[in-house]
C-alpha positions as a Markdown table, in Angstrom:
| # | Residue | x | y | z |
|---|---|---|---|---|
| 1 | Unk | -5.0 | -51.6 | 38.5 |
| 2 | Unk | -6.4 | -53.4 | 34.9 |
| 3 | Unk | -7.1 | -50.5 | 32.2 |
| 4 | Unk | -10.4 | -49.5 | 32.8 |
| 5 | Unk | -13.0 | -51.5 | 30.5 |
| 6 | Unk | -14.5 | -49.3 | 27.4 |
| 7 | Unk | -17.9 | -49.5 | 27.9 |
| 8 | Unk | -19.8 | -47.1 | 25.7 |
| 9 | Unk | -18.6 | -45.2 | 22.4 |
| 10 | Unk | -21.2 | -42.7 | 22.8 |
| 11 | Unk | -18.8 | -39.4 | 24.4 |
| 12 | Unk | -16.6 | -37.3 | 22.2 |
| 13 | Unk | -14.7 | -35.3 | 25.3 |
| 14 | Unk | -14.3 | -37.9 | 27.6 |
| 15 | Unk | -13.5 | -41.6 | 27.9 |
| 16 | Unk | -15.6 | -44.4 | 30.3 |
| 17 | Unk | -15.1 | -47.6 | 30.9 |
| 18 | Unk | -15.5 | -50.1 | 34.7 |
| 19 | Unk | -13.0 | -52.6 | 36.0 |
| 20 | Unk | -13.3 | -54.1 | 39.0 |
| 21 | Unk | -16.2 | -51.9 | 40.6 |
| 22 | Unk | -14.6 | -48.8 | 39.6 |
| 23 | Unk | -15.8 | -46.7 | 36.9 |
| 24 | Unk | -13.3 | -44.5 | 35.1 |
| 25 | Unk | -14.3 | -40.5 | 33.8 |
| 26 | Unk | -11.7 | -38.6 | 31.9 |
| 27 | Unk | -11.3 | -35.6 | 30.3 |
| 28 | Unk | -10.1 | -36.4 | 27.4 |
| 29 | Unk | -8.7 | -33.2 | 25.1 |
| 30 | Unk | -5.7 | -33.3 | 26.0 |
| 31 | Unk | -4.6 | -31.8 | 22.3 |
| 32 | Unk | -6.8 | -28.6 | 24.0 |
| 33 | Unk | -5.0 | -29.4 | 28.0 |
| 34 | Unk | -8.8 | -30.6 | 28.6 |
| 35 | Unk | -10.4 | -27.1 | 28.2 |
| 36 | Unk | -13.9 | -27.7 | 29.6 |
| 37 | Unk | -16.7 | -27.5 | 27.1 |
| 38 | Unk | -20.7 | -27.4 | 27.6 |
| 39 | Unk | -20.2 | -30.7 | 25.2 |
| 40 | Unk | -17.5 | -32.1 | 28.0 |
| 41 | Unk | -20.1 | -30.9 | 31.0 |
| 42 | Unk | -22.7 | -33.0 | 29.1 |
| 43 | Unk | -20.9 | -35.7 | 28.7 |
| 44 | Unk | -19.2 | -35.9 | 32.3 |
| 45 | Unk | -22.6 | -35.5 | 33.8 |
| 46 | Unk | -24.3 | -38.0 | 31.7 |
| 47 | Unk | -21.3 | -40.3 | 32.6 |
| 48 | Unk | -21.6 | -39.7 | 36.4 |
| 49 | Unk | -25.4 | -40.6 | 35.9 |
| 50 | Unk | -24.4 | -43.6 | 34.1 |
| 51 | Unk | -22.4 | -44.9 | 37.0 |
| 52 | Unk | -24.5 | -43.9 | 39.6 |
| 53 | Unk | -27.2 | -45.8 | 38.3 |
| 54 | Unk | -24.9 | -48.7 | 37.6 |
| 55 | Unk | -25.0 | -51.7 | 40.5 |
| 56 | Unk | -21.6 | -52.9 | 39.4 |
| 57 | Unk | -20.1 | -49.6 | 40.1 |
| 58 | Unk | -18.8 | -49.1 | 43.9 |
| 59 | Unk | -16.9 | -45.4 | 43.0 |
| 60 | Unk | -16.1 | -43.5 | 40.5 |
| 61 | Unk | -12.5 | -42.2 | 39.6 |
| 62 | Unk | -12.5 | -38.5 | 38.0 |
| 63 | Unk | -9.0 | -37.9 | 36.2 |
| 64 | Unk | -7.6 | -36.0 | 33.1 |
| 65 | Unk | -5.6 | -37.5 | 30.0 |
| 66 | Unk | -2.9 | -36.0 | 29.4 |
| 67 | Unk | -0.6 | -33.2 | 31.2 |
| 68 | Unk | -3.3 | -31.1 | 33.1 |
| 69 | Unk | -6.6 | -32.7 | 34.6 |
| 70 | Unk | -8.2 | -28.9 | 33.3 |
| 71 | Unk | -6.9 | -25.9 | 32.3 |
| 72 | Unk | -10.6 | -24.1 | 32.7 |
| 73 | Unk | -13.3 | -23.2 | 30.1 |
| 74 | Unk | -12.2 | -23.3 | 26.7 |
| 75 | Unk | -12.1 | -19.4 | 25.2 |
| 76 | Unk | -10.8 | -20.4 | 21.8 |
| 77 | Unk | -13.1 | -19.9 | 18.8 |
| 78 | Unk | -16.5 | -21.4 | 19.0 |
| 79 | Unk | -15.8 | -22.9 | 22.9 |
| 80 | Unk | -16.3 | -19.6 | 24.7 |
| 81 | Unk | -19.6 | -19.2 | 23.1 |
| 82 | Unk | -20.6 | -22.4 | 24.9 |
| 83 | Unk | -19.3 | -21.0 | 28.4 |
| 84 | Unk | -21.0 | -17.4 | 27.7 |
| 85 | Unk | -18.1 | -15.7 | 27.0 |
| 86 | Unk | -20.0 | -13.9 | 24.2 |
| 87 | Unk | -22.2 | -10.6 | 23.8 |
| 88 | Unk | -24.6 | -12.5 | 21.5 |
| 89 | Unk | -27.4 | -14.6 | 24.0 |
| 90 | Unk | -29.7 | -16.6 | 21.6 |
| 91 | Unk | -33.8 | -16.6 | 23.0 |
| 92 | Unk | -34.0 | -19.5 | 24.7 |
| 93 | Unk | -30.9 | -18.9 | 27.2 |
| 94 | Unk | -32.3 | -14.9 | 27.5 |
| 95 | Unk | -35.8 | -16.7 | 28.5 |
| 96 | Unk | -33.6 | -19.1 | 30.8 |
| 97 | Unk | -31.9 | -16.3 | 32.5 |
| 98 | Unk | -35.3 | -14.3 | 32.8 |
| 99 | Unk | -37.5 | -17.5 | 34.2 |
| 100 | Unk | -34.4 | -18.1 | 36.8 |
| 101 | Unk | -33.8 | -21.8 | 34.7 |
| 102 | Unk | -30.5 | -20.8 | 33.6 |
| 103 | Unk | -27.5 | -23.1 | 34.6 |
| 104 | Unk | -23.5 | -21.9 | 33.9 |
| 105 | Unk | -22.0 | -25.2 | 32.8 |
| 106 | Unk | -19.8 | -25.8 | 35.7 |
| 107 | Unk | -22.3 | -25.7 | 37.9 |
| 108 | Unk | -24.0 | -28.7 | 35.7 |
| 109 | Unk | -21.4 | -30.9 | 37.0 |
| 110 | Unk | -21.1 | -29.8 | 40.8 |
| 111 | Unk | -24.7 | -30.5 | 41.1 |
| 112 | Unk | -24.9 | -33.9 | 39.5 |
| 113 | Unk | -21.6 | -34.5 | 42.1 |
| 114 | Unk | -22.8 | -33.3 | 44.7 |
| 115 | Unk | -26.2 | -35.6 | 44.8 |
| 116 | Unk | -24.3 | -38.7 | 44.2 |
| 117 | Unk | -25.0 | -41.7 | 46.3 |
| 118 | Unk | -21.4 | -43.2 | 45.1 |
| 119 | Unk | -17.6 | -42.0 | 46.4 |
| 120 | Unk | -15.7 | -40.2 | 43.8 |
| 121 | Unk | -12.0 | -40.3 | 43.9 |
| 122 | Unk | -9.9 | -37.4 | 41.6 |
| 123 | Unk | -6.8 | -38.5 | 40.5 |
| 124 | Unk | -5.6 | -34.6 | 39.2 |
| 125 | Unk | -2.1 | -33.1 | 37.6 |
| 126 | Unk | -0.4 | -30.4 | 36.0 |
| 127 | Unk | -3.5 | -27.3 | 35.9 |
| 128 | Unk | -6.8 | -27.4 | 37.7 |
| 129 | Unk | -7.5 | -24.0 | 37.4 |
| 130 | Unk | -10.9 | -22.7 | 37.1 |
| 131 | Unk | -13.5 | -25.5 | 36.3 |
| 132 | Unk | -10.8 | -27.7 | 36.5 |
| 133 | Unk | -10.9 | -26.9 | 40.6 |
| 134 | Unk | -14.5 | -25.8 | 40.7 |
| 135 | Unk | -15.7 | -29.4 | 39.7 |
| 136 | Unk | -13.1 | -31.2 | 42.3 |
| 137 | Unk | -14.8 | -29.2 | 45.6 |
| 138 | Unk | -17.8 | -32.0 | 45.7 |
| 139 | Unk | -15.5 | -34.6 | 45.2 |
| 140 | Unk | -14.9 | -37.2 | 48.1 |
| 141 | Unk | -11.2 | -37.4 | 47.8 |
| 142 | Unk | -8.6 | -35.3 | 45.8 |
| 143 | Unk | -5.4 | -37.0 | 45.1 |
| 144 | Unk | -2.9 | -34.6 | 43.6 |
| 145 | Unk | 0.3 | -34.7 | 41.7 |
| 146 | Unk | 3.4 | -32.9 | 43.1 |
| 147 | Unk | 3.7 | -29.5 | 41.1 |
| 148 | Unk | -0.2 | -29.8 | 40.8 |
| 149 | Unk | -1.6 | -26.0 | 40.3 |
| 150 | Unk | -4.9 | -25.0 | 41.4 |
| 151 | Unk | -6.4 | -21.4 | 41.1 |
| 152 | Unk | -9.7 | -20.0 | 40.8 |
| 153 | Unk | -8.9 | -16.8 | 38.4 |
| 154 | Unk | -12.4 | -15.7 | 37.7 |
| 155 | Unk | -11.7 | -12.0 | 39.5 |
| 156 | Unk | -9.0 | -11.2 | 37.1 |
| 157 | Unk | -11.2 | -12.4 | 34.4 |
| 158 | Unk | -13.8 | -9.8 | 35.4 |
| 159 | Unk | -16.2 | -12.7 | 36.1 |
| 160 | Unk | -17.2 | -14.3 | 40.0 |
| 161 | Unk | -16.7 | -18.0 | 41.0 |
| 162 | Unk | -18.7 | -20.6 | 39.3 |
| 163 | Unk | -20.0 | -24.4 | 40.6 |
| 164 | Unk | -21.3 | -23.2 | 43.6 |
| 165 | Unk | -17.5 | -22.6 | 45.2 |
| 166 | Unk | -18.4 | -20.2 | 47.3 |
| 167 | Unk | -20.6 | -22.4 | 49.4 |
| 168 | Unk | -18.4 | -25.7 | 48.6 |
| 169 | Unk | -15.1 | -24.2 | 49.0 |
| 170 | Unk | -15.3 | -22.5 | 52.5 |
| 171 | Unk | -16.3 | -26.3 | 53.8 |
| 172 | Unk | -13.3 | -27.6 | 52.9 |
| 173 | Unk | -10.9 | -25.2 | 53.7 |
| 174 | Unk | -12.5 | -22.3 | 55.8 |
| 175 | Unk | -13.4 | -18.9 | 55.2 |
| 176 | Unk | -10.5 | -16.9 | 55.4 |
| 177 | Unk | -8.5 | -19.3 | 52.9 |
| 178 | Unk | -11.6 | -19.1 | 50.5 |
| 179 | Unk | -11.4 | -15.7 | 50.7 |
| 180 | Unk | -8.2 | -15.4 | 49.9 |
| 181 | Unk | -8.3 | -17.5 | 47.1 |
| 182 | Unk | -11.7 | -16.6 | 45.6 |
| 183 | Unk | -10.6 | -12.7 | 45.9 |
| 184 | Unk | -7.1 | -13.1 | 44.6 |
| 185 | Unk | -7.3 | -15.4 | 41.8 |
| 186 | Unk | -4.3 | -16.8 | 42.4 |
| 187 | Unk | -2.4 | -19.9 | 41.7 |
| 188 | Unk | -2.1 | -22.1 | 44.8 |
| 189 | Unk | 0.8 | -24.8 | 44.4 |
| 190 | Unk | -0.4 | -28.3 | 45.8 |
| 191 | Unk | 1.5 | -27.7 | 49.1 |
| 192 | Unk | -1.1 | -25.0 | 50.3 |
| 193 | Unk | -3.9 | -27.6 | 49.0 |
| 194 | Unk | -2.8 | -30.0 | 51.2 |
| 195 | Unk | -2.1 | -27.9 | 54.5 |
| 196 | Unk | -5.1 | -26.3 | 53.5 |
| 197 | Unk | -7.4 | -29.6 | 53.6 |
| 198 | Unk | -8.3 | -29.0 | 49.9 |
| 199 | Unk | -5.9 | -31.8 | 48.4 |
| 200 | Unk | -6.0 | -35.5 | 50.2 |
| 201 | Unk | -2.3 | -36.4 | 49.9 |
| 202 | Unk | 0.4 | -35.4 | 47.1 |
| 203 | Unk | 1.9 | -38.0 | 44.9 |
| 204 | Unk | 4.4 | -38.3 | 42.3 |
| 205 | Unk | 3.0 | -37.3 | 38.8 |
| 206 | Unk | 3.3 | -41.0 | 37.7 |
| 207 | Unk | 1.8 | -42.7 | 40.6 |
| 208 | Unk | -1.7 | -40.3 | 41.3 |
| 209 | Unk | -3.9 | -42.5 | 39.4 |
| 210 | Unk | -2.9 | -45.5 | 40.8 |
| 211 | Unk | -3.2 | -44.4 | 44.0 |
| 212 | Unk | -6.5 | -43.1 | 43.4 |
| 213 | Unk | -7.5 | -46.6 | 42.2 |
| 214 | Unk | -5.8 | -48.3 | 45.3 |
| 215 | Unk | -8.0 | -45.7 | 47.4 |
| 216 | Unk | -10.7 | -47.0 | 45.0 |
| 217 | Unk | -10.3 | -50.4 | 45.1 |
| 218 | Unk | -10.2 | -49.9 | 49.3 |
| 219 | Unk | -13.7 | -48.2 | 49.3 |
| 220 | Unk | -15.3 | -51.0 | 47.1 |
| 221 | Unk | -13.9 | -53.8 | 48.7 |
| 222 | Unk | -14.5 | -53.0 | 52.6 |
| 223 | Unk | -17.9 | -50.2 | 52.5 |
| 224 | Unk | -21.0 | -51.1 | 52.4 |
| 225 | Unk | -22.4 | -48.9 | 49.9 |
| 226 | Unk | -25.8 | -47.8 | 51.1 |
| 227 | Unk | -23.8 | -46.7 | 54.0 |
| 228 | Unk | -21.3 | -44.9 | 52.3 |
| 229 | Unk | -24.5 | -42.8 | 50.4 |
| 230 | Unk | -26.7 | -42.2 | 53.3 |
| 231 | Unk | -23.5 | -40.7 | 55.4 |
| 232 | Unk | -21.9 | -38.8 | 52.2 |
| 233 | Unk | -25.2 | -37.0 | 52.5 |
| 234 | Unk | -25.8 | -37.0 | 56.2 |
| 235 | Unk | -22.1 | -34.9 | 56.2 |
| 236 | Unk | -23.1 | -32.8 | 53.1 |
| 237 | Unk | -26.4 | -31.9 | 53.8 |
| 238 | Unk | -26.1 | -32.1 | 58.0 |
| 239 | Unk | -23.1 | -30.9 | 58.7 |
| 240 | Unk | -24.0 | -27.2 | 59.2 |
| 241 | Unk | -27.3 | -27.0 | 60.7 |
| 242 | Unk | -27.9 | -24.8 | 63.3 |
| 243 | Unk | -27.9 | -27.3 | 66.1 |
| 244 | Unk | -27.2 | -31.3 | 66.3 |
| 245 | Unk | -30.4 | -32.0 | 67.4 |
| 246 | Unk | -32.0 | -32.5 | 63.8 |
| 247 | Unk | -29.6 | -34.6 | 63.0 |
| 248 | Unk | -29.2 | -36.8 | 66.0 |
| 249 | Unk | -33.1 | -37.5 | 65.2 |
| 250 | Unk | -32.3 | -38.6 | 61.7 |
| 251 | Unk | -29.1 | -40.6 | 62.6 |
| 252 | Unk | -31.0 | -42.3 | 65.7 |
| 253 | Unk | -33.6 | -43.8 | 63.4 |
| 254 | Unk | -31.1 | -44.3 | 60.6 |
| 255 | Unk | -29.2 | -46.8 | 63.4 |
| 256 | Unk | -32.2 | -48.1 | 64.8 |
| 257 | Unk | -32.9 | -49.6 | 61.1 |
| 258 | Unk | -29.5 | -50.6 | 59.5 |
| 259 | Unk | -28.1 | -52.5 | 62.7 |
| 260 | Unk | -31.2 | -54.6 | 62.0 |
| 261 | Unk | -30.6 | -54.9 | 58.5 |
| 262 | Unk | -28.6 | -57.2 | 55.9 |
| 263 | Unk | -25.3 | -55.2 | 55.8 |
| 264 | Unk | -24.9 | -55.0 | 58.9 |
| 265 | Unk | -25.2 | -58.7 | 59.6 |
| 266 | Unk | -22.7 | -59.1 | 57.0 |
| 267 | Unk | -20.7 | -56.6 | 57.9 |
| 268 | Unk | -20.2 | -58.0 | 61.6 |
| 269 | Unk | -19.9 | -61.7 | 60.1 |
| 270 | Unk | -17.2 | -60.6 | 57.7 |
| 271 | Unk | -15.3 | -59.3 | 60.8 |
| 272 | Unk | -15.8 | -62.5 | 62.8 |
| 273 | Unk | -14.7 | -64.6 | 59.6 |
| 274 | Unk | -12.1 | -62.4 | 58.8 |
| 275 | Unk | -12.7 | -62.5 | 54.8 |
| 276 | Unk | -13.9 | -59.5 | 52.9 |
| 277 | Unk | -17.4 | -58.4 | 53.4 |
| 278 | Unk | -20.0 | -58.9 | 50.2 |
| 279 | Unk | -22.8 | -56.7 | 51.4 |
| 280 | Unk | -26.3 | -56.9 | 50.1 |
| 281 | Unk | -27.3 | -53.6 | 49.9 |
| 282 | Unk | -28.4 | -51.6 | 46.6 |
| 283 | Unk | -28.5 | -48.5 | 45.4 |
| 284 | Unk | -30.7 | -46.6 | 45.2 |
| 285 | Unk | -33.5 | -49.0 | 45.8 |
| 286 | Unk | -32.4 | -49.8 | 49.9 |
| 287 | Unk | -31.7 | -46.1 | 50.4 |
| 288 | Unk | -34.5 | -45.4 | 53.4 |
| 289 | Unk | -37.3 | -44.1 | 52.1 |
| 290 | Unk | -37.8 | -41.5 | 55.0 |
| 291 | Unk | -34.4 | -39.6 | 53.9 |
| 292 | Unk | -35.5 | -35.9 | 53.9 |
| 293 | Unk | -33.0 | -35.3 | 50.5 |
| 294 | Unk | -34.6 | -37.9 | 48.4 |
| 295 | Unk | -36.8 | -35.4 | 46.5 |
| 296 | Unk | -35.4 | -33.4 | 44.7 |
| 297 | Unk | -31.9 | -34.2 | 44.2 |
| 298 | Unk | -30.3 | -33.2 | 41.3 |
C-alpha cells in the first residue's frame, strides 16, 4: 500500500491524506503516546466528516503514529482541562450540562463513527486504553498488534465509562465480559480481545497497518458502497429490536428496490465477466430515501 496522499494542512493532532479509495486518520502525538485532546476529537471528527462526504473515499483506516494507537485523555497541564478533569467549569459548559447539550469528548467521536455510511478499518498497537478503546467499539473492523493492550480504567479513576461503551461494548463482546471489563478496569492483552470478538485478528506489530489496508483495499474493490451503508446500519440500528418483524419489513422493500437497481446489475455482470465490479452507486445521494435513520444522524 502507496503512502497515503496529504490532502489538507488544516489538523494539528492528526494526519489525512487518500490513496487509492482509502482515506488515512491518525493520531498523530506520538511525542505525547497520542493522548487524546478535545483539539484531536475535533479534528478526528472533522476528518471522518471529510471522508464521509468524499465520493473518492470507499473506507477509512483509523491508526496511531507511533508506539501506542492511544494512551487515553491527556491529564498533563492544560490537556485535562479540555477532558474535564478540572474543578473550574467556565458558563457556557455549566449551561451545557444544565440544558442537557453537554458532550464528553469521546463521545464526539463514537457518534460521528457510529452514523457513518463508510467502513472503518483500525489498524491499532502498543496502548488503547481509555479513549483509545472507547473510540474503536463503533468501528467496523479492529486489527490489532500482538502485545496490543486494551483497558477501560475509568473505575479506578473514580470516573464511569465514556463513548457510549456501555451500550457499544456489550454488542461486541456480551454482557458478562463487559462487565467484567467495565467494572474492573483492567488491562486486557490482545489475546482476550480476540477470543472475546472485540479484536478481528492479531498481527505482528509491523505488518497491522498493512493488513488493515489489504482489508481496505478488499472492501473498496469488491462492495458496492451504498450496500455496505444501508446494511452497516440495518446491523447497528436493527439488530436488537424486540422482534424481526420490523426489520424483515424494512429489508423486504430494501431488496425489492436494489435488485432492480444499477449495482446490482453491475454487481451480477461483474460476476458473469469475471473482472472487478465498478458500481454506480453514491453516497449519500442513492441512500433510499424511506430509511427510518436518515433524520437525525449525527
Amino acid at each position: 500500500m502507496q503512502e497515503a496522499r496529504k490532502v489538507t494542512e488544516r489538523y494539528e493532532q492528526i494526519s489525512y491524506g487518500v490513496a487509492d479509495r482509502v482515506a488515512t486518520i491518525t493520531l498523530d502525538r506520538p511525542e505525547a503516546r497520542n493522548g487524546y485532546t478535545r483539539q484531536m476529537a475535533d479534528e478526528i471528527t472533522d476528518a471522518l466528516r471529510t471522508a464521509d462526504a468524499d465520493h473518492a473515499v470507499r473506507v477509512v483506516v483509523l491508526t496511531g503514529a507511533g508506539q501506542d494507537f492511544c494512551v487515553g485523555a491527556d491529564l498533563s497541564a492544560g490537556s485535562g482541562k479540555e477532558q474535564g478533569f478540572t474543578q473550574k467549569v467556565d458558563e457556557d459548559t455549566a449551561r451545557q450540562v444544565a440544558d442537557g447539550t453537554y458532550q464528553e469528548p469521546a463521545g464526539l467521536v463514537t457518534r460521528v463513527l457510529y452514523a457513518m455510511n463508510k467502513p472503518v478499518v483500525a489498524a491499532v498497537r502498543g496502548a488503547a486504553v481509555g479513549v483509545g478503546s472507547t473510540m474503536l467499539l463503533p468501528v467496523d473492523y479492529r486489527l490489532a498488534a500482538h502485545g496490543t493492550k486494551f483497558g477501560f480504567p475509568f473505575t479506578r479513576r473514580g470516573i464511569v465509562p465514556e463513548g457510549a461503551s456501555a451500550w457499544f461494548l456489550p454488542r461486541l463482546v456480551g454482557l458478562a465480559k463487559a462487565l467484567d471489563w467495565l467494572i474492573s478496569g483492567r488491562i486486557v492483552p490482545a489475546e482476550e480481545a480476540l477470543d472475546a470478538g472485540l479484536v478481528h485478528s492479531l498481527h505482528e506489530s509491523d505488518d497491522v497497518l498493512d493488513a488493515a489496508y489489504a482489508l481496505a483495499r478488499g472492501l473498496a474493490d469488491q462492495t458496492a458502497p451504498v450496500s455496505v451503508a444501508v446494511t452497516r446500519q440495518l446491523v447497528y440500528r436493527m439488530a436488537w429490536a424486540e422482534s424481526p418483524e420490523a426489520v424483515h419489513r424494512l429489508d423486504s422493500r430494501l431488496v425489492f428496490d436494489t435488485v432492480r437497481g444499477a449495482d446490482a446489475r453491475e454487481g451480477v455482470k461483474s460476476f458473469f465477466e469475471r473482472r472487478t465490479p465498478q458500481f454506480p452507486g453514491r453516497l449519500p445521494e442513492d441512500l433510499p430515501e424511506y430509511l427510518p435513520w436518515r433524520e437525525g444522524t449525527a
